[in-house]
FIMARVEX-769442 format. One record per residue: residue number from 1; residue in one letter; x, y, z of N, C-alpha, C in turn. Coordinates in steps of 0.1 Angstrom, whole numbers. Layout:
N
[node NUM; A; [X; Y; Z]; [X; Y; Z]; [X; Y; Z]]
...
! end
This chain:
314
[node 1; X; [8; -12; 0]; [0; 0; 0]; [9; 13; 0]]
[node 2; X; [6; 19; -11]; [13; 29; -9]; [9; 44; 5]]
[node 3; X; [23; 47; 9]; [19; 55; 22]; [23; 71; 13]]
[node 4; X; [12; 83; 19]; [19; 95; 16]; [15; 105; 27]]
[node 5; X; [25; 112; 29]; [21; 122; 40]; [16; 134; 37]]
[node 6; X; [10; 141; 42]; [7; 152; 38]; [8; 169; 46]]
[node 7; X; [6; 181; 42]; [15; 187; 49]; [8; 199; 51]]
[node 8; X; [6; 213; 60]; [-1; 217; 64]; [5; 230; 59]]
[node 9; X; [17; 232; 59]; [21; 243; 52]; [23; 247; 37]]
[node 10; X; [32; 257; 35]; [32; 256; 22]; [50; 270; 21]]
[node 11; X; [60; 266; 14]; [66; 275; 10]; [62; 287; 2]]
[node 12; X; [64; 297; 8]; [59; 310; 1]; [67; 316; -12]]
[node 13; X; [60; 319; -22]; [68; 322; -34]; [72; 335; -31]]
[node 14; X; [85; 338; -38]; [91; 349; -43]; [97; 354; -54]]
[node 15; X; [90; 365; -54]; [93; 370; -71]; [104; 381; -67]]
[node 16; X; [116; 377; -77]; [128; 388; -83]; [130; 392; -94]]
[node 17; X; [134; 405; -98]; [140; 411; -110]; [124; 421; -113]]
[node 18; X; [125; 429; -121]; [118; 439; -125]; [109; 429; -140]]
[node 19; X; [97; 436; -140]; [89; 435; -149]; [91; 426; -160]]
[node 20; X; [91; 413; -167]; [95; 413; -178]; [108; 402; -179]]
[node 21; X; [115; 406; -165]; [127; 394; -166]; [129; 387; -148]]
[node 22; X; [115; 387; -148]; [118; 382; -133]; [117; 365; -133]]
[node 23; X; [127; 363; -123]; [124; 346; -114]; [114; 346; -106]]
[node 24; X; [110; 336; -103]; [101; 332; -92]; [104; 320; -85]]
[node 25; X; [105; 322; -71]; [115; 310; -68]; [101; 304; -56]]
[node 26; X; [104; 291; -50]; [93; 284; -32]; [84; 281; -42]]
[node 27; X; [68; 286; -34]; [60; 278; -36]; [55; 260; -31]]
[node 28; X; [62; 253; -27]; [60; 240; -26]; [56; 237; -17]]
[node 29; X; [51; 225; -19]; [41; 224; -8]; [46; 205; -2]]
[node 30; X; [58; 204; -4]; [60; 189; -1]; [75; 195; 1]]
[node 31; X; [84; 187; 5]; [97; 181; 12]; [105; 179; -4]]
[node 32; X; [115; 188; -2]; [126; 187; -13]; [125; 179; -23]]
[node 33; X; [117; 175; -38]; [122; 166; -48]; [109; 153; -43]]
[node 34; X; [101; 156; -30]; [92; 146; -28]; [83; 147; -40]]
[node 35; X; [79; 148; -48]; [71; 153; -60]; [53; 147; -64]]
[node 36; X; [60; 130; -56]; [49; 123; -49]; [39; 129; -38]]
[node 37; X; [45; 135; -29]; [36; 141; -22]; [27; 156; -20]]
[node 38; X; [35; 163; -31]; [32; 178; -29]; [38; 179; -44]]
[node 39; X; [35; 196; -46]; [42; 204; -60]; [49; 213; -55]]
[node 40; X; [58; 213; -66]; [68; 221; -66]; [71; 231; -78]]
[node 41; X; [61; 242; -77]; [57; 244; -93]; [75; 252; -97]]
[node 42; X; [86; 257; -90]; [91; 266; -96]; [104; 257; -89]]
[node 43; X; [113; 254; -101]; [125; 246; -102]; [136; 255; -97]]
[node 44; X; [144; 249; -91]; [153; 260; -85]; [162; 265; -95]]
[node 45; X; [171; 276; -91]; [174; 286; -100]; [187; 288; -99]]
[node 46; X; [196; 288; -106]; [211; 287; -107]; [213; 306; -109]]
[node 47; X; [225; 311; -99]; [228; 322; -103]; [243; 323; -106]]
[node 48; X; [253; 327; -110]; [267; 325; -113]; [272; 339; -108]]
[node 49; X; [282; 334; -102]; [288; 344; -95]; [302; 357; -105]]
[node 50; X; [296; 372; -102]; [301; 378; -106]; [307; 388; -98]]
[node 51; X; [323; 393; -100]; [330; 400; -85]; [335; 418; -92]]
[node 52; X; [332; 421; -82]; [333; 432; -88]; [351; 440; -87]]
[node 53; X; [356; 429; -84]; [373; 431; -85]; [381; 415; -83]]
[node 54; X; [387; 419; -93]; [393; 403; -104]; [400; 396; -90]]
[node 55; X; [397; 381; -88]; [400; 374; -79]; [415; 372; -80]]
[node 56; X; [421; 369; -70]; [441; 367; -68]; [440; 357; -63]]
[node 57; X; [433; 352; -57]; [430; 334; -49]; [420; 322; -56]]
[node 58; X; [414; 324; -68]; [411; 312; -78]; [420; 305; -82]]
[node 59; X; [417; 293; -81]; [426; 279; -89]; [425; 284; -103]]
[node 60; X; [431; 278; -110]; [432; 276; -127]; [422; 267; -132]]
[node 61; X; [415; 259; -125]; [403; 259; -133]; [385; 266; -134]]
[node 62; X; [390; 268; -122]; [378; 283; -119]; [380; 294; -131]]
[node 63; X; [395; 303; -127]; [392; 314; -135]; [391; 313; -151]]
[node 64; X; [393; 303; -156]; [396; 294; -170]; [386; 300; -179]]
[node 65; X; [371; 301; -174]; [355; 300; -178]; [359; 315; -183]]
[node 66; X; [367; 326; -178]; [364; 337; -168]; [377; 350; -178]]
[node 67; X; [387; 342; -181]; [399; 349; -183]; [401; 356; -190]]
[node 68; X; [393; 361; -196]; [389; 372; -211]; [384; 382; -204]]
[node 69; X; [375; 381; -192]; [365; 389; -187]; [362; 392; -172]]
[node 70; X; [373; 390; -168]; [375; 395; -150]; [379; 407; -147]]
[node 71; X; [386; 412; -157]; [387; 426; -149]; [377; 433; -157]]
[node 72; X; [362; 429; -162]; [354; 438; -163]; [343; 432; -158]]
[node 73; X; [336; 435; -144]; [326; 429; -142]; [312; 433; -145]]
[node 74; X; [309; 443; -157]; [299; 442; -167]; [304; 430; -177]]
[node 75; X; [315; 432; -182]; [317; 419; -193]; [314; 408; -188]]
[node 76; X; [316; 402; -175]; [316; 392; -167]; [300; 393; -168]]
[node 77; X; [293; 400; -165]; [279; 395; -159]; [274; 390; -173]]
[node 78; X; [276; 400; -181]; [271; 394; -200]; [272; 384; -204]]
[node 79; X; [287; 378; -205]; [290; 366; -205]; [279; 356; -197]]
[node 80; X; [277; 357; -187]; [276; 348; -174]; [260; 343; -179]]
[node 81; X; [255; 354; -187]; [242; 359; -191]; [239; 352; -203]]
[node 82; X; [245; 357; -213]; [244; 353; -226]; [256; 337; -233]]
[node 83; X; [265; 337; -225]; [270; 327; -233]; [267; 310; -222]]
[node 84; X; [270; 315; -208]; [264; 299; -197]; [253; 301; -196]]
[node 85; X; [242; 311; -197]; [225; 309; -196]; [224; 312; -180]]
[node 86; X; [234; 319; -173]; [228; 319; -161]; [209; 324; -156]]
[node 87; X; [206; 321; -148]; [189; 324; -146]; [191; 336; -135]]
[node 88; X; [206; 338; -131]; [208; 351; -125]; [216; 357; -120]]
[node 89; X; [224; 367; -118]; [237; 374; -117]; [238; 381; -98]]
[node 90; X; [249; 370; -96]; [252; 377; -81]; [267; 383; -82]]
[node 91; X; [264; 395; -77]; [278; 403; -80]; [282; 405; -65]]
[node 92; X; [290; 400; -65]; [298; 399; -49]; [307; 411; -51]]
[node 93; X; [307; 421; -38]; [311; 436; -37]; [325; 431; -25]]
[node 94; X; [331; 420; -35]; [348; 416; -29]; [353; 426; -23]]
[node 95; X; [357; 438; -29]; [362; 447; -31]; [361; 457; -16]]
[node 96; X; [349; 456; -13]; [341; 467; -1]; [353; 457; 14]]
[node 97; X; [354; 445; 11]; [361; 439; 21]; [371; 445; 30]]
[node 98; X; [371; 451; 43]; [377; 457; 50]; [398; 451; 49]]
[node 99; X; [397; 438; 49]; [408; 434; 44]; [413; 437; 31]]
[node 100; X; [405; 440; 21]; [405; 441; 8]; [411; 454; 4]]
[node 101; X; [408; 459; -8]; [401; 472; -9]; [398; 484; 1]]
[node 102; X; [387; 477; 4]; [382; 484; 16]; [374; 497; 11]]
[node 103; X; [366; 496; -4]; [359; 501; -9]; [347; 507; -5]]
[node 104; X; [345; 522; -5]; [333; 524; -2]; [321; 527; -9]]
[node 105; X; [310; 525; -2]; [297; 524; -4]; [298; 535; -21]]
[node 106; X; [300; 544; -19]; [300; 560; -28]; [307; 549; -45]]
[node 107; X; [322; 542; -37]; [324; 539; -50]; [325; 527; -57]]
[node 108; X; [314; 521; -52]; [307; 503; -55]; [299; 507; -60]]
[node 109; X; [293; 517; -66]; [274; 521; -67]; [281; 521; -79]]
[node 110; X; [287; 531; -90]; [285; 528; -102]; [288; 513; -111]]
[node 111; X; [295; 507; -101]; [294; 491; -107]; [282; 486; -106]]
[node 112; X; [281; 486; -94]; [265; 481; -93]; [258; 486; -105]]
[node 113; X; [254; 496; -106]; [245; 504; -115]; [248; 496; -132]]
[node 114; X; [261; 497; -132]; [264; 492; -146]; [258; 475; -145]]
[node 115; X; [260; 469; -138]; [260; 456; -142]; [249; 450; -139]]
[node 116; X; [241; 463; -132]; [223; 458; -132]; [215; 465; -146]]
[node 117; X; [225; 476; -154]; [218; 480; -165]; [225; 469; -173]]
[node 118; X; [230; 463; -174]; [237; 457; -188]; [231; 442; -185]]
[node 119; X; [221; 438; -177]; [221; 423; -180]; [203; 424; -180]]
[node 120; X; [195; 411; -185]; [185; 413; -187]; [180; 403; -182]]
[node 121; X; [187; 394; -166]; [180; 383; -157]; [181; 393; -146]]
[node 122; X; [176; 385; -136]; [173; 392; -122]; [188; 397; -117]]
[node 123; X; [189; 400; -108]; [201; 406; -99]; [205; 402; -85]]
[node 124; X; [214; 397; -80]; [221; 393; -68]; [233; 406; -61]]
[node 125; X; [228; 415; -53]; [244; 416; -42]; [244; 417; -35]]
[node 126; X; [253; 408; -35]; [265; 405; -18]; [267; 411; -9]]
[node 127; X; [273; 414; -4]; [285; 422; 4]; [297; 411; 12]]
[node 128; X; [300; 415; 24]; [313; 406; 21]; [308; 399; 39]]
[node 129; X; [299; 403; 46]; [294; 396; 55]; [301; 401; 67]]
[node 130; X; [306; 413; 68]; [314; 423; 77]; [302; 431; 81]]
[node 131; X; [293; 429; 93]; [287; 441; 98]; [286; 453; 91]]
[node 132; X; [299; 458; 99]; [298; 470; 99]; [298; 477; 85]]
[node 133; X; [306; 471; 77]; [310; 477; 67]; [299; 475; 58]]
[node 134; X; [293; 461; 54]; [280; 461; 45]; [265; 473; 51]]
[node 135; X; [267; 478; 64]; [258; 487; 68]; [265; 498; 62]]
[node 136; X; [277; 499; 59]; [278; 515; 48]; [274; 515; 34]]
[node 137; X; [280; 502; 27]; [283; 500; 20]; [264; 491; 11]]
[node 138; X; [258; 485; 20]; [247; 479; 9]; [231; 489; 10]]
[node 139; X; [231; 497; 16]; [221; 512; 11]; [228; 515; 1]]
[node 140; X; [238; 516; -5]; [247; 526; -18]; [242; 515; -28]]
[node 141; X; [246; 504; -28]; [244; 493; -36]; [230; 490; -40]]
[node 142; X; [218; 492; -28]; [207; 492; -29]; [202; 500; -41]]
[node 143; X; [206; 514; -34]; [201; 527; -47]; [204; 524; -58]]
[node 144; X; [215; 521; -61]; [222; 521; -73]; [216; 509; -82]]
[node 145; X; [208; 497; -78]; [201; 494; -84]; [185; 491; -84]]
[node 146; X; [185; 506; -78]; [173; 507; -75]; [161; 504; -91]]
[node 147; X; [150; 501; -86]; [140; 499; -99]; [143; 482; -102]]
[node 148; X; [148; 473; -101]; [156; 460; -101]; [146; 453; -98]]
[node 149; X; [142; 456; -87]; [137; 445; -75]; [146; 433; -73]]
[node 150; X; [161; 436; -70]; [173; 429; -69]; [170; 421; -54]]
[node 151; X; [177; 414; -47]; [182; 408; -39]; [189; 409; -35]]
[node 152; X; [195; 416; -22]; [201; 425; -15]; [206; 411; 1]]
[node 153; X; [218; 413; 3]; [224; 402; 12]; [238; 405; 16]]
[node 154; X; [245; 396; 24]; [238; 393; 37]; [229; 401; 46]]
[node 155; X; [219; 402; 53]; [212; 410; 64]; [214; 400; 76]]
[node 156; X; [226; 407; 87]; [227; 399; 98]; [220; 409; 110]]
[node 157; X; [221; 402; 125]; [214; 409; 132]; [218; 418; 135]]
[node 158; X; [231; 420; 136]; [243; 436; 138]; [235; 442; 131]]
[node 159; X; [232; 441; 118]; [229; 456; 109]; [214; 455; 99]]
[node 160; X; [206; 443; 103]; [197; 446; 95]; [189; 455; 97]]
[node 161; X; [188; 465; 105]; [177; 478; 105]; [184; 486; 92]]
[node 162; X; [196; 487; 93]; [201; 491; 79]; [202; 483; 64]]
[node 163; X; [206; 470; 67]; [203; 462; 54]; [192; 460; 50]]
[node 164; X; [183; 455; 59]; [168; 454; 54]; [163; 469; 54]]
[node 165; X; [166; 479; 61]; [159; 495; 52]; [162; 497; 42]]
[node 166; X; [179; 493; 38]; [179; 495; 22]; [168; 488; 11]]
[node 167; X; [170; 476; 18]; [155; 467; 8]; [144; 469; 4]]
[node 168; X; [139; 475; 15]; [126; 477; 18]; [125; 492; 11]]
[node 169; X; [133; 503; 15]; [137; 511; 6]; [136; 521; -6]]
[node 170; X; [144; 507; -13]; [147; 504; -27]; [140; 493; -31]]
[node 171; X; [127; 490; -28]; [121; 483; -33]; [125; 465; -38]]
[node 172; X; [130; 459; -30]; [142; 450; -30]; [140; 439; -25]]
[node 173; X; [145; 426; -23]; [143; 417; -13]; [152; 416; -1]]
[node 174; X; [155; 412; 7]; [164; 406; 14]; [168; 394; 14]]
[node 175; X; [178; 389; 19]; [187; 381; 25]; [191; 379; 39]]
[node 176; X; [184; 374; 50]; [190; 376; 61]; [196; 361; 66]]
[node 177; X; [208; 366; 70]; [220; 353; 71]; [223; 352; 85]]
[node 178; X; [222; 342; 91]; [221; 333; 101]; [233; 322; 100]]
[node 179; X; [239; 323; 114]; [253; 309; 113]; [244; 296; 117]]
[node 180; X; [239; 287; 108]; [234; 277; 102]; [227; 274; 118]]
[node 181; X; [221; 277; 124]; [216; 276; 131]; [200; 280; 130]]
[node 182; X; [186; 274; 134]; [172; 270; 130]; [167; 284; 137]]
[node 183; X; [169; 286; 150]; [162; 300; 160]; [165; 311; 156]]
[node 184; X; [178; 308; 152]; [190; 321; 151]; [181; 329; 135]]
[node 185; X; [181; 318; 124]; [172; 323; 114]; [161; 327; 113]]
[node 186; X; [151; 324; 123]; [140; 324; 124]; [134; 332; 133]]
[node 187; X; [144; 333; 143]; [142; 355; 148]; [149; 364; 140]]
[node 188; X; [156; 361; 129]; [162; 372; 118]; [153; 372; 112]]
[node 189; X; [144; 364; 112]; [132; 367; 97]; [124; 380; 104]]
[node 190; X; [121; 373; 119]; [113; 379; 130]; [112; 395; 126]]
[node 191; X; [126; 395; 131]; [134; 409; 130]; [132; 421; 119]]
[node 192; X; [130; 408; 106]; [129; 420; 96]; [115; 421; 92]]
[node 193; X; [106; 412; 93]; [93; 412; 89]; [90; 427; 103]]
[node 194; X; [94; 426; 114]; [89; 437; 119]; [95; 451; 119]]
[node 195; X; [103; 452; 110]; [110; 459; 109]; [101; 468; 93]]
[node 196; X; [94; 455; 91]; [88; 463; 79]; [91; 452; 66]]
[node 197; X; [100; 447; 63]; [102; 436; 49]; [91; 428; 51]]
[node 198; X; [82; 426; 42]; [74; 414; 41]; [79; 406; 36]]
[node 199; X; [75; 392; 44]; [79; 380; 43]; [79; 373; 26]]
[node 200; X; [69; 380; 16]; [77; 376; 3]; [86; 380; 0]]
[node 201; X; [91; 394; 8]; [106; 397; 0]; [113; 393; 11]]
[node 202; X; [117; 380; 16]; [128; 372; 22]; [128; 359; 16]]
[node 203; X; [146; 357; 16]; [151; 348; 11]; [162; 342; 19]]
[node 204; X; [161; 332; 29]; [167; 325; 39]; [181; 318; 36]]
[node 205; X; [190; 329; 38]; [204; 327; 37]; [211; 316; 50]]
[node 206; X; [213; 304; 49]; [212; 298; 63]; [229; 295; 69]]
[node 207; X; [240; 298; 59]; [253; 298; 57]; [254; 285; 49]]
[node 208; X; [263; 283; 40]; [266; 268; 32]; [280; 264; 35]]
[node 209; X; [280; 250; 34]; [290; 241; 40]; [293; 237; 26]]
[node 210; X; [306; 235; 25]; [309; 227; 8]; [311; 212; 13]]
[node 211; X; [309; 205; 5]; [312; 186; 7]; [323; 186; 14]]
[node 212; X; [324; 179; 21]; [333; 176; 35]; [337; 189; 42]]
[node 213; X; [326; 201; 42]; [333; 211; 48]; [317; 216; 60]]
[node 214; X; [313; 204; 66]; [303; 210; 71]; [291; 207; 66]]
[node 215; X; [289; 203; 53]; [276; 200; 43]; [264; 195; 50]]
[node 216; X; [267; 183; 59]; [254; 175; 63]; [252; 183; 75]]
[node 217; X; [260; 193; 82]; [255; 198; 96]; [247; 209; 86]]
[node 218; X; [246; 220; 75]; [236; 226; 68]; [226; 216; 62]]
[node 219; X; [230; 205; 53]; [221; 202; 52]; [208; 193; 61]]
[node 220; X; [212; 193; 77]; [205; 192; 87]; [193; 202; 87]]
[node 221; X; [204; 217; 90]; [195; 227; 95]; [185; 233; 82]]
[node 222; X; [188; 230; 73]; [180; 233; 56]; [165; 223; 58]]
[node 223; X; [168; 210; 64]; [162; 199; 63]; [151; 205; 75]]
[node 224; X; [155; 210; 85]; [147; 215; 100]; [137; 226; 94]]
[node 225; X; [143; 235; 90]; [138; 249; 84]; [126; 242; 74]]
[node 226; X; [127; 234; 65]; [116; 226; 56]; [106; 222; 61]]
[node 227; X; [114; 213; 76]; [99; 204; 81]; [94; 214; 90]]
[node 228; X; [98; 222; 95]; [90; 231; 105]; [81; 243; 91]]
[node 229; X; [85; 247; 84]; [75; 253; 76]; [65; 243; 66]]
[node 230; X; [66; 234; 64]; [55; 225; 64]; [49; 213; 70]]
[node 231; X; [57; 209; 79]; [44; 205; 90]; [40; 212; 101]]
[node 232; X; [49; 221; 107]; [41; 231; 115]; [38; 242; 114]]
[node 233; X; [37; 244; 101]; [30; 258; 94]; [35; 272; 101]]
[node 234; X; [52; 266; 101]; [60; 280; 109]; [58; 289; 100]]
[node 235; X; [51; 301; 101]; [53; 314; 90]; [67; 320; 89]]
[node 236; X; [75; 317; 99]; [90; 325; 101]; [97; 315; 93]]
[node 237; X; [99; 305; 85]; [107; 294; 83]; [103; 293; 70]]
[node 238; X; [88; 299; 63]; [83; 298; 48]; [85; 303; 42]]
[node 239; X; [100; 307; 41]; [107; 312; 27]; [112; 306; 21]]
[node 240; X; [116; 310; 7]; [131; 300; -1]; [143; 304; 7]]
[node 241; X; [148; 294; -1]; [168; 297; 6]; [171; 296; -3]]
[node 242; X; [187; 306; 0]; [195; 309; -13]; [210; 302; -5]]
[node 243; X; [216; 297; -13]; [232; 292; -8]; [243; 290; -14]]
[node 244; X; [256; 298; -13]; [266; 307; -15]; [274; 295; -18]]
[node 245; X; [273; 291; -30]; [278; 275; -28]; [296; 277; -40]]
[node 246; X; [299; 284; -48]; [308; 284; -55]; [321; 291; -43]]
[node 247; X; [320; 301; -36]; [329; 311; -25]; [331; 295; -24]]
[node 248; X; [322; 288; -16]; [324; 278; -6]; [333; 261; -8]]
[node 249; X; [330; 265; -20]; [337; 248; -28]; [349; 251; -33]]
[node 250; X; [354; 266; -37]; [365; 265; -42]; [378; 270; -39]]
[node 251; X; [372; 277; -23]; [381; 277; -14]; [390; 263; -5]]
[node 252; X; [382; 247; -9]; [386; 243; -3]; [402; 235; -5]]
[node 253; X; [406; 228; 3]; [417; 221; -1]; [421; 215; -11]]
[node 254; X; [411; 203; -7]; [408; 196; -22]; [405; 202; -40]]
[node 255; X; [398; 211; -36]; [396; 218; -53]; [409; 225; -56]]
[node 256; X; [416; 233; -47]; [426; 245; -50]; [442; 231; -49]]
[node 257; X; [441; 223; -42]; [450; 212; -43]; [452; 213; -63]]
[node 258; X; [471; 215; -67]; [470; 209; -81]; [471; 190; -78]]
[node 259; X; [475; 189; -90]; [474; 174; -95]; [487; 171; -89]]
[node 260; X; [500; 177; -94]; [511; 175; -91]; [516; 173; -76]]
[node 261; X; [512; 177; -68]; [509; 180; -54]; [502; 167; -48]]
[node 262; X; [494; 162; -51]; [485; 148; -50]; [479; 142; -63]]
[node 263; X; [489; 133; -68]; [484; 129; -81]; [474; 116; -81]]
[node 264; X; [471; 111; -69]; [456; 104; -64]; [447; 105; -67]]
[node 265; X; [448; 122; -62]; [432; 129; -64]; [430; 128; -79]]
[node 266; X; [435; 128; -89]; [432; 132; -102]; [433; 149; -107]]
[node 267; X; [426; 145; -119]; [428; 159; -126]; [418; 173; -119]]
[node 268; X; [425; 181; -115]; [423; 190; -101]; [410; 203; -110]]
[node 269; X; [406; 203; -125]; [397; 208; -132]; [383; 199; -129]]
[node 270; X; [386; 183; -132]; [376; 178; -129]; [370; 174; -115]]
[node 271; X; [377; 179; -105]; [382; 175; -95]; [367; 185; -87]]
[node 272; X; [376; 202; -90]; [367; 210; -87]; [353; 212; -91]]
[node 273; X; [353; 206; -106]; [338; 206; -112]; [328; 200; -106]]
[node 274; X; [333; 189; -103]; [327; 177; -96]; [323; 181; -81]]
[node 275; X; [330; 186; -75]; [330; 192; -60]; [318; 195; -59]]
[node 276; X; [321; 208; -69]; [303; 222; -69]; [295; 214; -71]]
[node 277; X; [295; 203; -85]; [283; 199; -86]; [274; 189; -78]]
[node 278; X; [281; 183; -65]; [279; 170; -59]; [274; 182; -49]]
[node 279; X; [280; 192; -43]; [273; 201; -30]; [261; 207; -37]]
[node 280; X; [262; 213; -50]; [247; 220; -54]; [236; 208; -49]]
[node 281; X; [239; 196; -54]; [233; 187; -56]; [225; 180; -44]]
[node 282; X; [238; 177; -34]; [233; 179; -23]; [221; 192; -11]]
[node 283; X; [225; 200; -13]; [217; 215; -13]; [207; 213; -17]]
[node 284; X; [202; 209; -31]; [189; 211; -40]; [178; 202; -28]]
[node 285; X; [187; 188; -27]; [179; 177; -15]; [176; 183; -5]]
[node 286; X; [180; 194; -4]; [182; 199; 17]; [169; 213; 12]]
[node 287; X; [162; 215; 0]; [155; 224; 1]; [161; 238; -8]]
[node 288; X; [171; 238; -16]; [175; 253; -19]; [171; 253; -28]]
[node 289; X; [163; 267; -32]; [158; 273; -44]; [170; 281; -52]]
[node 290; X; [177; 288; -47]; [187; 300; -57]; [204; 294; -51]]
[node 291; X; [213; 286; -63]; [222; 279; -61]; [232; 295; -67]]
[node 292; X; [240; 296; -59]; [250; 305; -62]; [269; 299; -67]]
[node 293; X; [268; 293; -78]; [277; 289; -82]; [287; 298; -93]]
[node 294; X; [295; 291; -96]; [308; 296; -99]; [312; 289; -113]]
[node 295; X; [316; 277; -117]; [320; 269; -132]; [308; 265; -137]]
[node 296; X; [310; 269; -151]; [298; 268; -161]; [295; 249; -157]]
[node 297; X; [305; 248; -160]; [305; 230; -160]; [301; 225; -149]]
[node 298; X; [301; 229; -141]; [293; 222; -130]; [278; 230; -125]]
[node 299; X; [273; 240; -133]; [261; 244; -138]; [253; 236; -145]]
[node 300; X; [260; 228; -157]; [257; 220; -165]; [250; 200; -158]]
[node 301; X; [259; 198; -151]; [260; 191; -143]; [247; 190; -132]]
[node 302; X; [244; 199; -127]; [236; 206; -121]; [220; 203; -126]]
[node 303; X; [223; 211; -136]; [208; 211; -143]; [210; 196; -152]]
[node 304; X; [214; 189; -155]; [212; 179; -153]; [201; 168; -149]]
[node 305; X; [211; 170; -138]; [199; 164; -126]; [190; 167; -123]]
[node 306; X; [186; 182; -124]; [175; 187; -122]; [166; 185; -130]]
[node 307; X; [169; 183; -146]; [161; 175; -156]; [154; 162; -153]]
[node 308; X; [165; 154; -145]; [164; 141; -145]; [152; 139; -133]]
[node 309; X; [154; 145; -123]; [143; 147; -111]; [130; 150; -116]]
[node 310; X; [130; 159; -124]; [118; 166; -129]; [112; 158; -137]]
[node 311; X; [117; 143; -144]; [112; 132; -153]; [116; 137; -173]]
[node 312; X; [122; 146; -174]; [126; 153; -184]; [135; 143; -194]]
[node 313; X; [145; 136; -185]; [154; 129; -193]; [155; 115; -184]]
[node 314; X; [161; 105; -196]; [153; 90; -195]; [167; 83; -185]]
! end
């Protein structure tokens, strides 16, 4: 006899990007890929990662996709756009990094500006997850693409009266990011819904683990955040998630390891492709709607699967 459970909640949809070129991410009403038990009308959404100052710490197979077009991060976003098909452009504001740069708010805005006029999918930015400084620095970023209805992130508890006013604003969504922890996320939602962001413009940033770096303790709390918004019809917990998964895989040992160095591992291109695509992969199971990745090829890999889940390919 076949058994099916059924579920009391429902993930709340969210619409990004302005008029005409928007995503729509949630909606579901069943447990990750369960498909048997609930719908899942809106497939999750690959964004590729775009920096708005050319990386010094990528392996050689990362920047490879990239190497024509990093030191212009409008070219970069077009590219990302028009030649890999991304479904949406996260421009990480590297640069603003108090370590970094150390760029301010005044002079991140006209990138921003350019690289939300020049692409015609929704919009992702970052900041670098420093308090203090994304409270200078993501109002400037806000404005600058204002009219978007962009996706505005991290919003932590230090500063979201200011991250989420920029949002809310500038007409925007949020991102409020939580150290993978279930309470901790679910009084930051608290925090901004009463702060004024309505709950369709939040998008549950929960922190991401790459494969062997933490992965199953997120994909725990991804897993918690799911069942508590649909079997206990937590309204603080019924949003999509978004997760930062390229930063995360290609920082690690294993991917930035060359071949020569451990010739076991194999070839350290296929190495890393493989990496991103086995954590997206994992993620998609744990509930994530908006995959923030990095190599076209393991984008490919990606949607793949997602074909294959969806009954598309044999």
């Amino acid at each position: 006899m076949e058994v099916k459970e059924t579920y009391n909640g429902k993930i709340r949809e969210a619409v990004i990007g302005p008029d005409g070129a928007q995503v729509i991410v949630g909606g579901e009403t069943g447990l990750p890929m369960y498909l048997f038990e609930g719908e899942a009308p809106h497939a999750p959404v690959i964004a590729l990662e775009v920096y708005d100052a050319k990386p010094e710490d990528w392996p050689e197979a990362a920047i490879k996709p990239y190497a024509d077009v990093m030191d212009d991060p409008v070219k970069w976003a077009v590219k990302c756009q028009d030649e890999y098909k991304a479904d949406m452009i996260c421009l990480q504001l590297a640069s603003t990094n108090p370590s970094a740069e150390n760029k301010t708010g005044d002079e991140i805005a006209p990138v921003v500006k350019a690289v939300a006029d020049a692409i015609k999918i929704p919009l992702i930015v970052y900041g670098t997850a420093n308090a203090d400084k994304d409270a200078e620095v993501m109002p400037k970023a806000a404005e600058a693409c204002q009219g978007k209805k962009a996706l505005i992130g991290p919003i932590e508890e230090e500063n979201y009266k200011t991250v989420a006013a920029a949002a809310l604003g500038f007409d925007h969504l949020g991102a409020p990011h939580s150290p993978i922890d279930v309470n901790m996320a679910k009084q930051l939602n608290i925090l901004c819904t009463q702060f004024g962001l309505a709950p369709e413009r939040i998008i549950i940033d929960p922190t991401t683990g790459a494969l062997g770096y933490g992965l199953e303790y997120v994909y725990s709390i991804m897993e918690r955040l799911r069942i508590a918004a649909l079997t206990q019809s937590d309204s603080m917990t019924q949003m999509p998630i978004i997760n930062q998964i390229g930063r995360e895989v290609w920082k690690t040992k294993e991917v930035k390891t060359p071949e020569a160095d451990e010739p076991a591992w194999g070839d350290a291109e296929t190495r890393g492709i493989l990496w991103e695509a086995l954590t997206a992969v994992a993620l998609i199971m744990a509930g994530s709607n908006i995959l923030v990745m990095r190599h076209p090829r393991a984008v490919e890999l990606t949607r793949q699967f997602l074909a294959i889940m969806a009954g598309t390919v044999n």
